[in-house]
ROVOVEX-26790 format. One line per 2 residues: number of its first residue (from 1); their letters; for each residue x, y, z of N, C-alpha, C, O. Coordinates in steps of 0.2 Angstrom, whole numbers, plus 2048, in hexadecimal, padded with zeros to 3 digits. Layout:
<rs>
NUM	a	X,Y,Z,X,Y,Z,X,Y,Z,X,Y,Z; ...
</rs>
This chain:
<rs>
1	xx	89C,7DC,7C5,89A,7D6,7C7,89A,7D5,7CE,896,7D1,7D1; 89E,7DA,7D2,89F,7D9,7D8,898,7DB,7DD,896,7D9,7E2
3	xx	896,7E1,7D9,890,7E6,7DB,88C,7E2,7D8,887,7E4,7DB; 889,7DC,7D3,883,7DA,7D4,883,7D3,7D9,87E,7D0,7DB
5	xx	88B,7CF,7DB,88A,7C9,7E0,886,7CE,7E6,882,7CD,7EA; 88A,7D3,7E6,88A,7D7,7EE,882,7D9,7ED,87F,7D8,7F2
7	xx	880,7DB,7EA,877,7DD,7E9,874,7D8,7EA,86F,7DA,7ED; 876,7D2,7E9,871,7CB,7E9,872,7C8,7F0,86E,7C5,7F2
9	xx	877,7CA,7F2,879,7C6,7FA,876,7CA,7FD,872,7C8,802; 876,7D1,7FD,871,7D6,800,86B,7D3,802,869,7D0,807
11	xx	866,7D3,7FC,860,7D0,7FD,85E,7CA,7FE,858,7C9,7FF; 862,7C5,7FF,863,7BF,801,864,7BF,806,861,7B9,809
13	xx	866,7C2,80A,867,7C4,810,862,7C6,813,85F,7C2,816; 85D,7CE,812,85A,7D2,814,854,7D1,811,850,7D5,811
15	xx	852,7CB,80D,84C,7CB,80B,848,7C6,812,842,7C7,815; 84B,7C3,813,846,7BC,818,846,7C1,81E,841,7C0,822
17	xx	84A,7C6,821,848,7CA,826,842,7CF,826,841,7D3,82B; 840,7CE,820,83C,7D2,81E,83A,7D7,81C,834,7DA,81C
19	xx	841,7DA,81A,841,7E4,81A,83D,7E4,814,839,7E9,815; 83C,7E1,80E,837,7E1,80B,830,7E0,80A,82C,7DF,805
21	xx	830,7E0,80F,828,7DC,811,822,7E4,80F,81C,7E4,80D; 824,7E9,80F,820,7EE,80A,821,7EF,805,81F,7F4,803
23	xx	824,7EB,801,823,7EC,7F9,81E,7EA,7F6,81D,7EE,7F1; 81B,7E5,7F9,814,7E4,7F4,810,7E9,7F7,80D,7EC,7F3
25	xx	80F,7EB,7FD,80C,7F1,7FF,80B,7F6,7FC,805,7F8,7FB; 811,7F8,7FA,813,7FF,7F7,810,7FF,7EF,80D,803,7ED
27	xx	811,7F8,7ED,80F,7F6,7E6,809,7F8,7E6,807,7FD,7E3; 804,7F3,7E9,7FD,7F4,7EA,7F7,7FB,7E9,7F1,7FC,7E6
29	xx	7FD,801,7EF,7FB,805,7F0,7FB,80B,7EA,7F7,80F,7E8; 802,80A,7E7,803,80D,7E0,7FE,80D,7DC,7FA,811,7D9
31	xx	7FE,805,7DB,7F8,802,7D4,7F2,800,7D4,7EF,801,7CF; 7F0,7FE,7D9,7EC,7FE,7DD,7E5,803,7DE,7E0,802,7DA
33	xx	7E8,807,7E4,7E3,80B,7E6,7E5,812,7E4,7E0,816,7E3; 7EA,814,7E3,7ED,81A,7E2,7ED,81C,7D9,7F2,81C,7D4
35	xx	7E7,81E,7D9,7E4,81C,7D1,7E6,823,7CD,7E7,822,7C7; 7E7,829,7D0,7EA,82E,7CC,7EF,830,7CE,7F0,836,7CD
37	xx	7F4,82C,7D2,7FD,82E,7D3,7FD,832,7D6,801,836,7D5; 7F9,834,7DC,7FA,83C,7E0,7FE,83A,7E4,803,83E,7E5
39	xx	7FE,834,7E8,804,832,7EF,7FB,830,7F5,7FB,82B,7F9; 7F7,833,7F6,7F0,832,7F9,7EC,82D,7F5,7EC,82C,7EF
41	xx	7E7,82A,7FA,7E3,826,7F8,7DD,82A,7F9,7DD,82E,7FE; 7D8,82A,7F5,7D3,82E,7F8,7CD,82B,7F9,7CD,827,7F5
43	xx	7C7,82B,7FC,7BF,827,7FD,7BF,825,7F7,7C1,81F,7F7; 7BE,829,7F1,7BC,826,7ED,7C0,820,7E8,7BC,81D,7E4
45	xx	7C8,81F,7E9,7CC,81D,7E6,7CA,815,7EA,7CB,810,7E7; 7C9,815,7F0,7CB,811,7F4,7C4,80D,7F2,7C4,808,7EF
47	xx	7BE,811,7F3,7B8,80E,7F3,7B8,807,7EF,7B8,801,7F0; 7B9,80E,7E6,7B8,80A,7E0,7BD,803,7DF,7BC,7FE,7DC
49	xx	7C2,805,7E3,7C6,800,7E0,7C4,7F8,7E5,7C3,7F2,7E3; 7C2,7FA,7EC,7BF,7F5,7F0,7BA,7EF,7EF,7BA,7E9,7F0
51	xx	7B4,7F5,7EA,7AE,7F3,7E6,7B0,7F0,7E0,7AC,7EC,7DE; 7B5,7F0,7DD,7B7,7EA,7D8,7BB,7E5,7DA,7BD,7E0,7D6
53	xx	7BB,7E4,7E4,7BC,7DD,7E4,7B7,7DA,7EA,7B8,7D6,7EE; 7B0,7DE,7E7,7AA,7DB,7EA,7A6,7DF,7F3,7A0,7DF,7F5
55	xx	7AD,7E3,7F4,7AC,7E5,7FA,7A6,7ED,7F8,7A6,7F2,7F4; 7A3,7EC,7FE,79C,7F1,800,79F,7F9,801,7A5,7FA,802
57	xx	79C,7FC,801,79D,804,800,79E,805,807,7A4,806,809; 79A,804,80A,79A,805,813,79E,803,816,7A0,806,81B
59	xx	7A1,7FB,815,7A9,7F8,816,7AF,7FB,813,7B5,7FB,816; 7AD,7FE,80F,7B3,802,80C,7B3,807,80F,7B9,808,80F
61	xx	7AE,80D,812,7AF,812,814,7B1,811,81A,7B5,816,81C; 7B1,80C,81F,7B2,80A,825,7BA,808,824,7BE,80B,828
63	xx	7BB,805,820,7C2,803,821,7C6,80B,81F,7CB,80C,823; 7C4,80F,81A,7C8,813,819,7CA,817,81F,7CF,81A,820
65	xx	7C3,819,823,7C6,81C,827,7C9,81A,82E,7CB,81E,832; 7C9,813,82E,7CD,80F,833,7D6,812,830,7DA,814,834
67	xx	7D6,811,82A,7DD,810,825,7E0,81A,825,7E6,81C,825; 7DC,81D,826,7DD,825,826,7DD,828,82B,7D8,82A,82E
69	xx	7E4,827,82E,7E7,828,836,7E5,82F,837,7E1,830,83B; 7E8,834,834,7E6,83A,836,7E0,83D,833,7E1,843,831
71	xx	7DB,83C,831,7D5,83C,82E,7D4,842,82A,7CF,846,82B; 7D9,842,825,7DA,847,822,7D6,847,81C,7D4,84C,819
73	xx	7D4,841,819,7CF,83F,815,7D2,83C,80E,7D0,83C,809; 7D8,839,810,7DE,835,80B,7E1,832,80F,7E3,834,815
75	xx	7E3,82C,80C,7E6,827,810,7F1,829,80C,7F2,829,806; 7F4,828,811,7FA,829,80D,7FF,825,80C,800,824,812
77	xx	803,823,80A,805,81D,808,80A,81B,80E,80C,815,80F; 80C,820,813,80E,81E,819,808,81A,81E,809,816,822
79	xx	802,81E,81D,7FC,81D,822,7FB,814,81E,7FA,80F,822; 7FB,813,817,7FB,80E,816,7FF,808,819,7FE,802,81B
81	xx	805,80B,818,80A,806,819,807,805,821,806,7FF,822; 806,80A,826,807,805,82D,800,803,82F,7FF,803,835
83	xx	7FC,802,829,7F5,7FC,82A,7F7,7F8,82A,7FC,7F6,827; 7F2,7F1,82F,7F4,7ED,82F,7EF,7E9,82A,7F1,7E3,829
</rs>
């Protein structure tokens, strides 16, 4: 009982400072765009998923490779995390 008050006072604490503020990030990127579990996003993963929320091919190749810091040609779940 001790360990679940002490768990909750944890995040009660550490949530409003925001150390979780990449969890829906992380979520996103998992379920999201990361459509065959590799840990990389790829052109095409990113594209298609863009264009089911209406966005252009050409905006999506642009943002992808604003989003793939070392342009290695996958975007990786840290390069995601420190998009803004």
């Amino acid at each position: 009982m001790k360990n679940i008050l002490l768990s909750i006072l944890i995040i009660s604490f550490l949530a409003p400072m925001g150390l979780f503020a990449n969890d829906a990030k992380i979520k996103r990127f998992k379920k999201s765009f990361d459509q065959n579990s590799d840990g990389v996003i790829s052109l095409d993963e990113y594209v298609a998923v863009r264009a089911k929320w209406g966005k252009s091919e050409d905006e999506s190749q642009k943002f992808f490779k604003y989003h793939d810091k070392n342009k290695d040609g996958g975007i990786t779940l840290e390069e995601f995390l420190a998009s803004k």
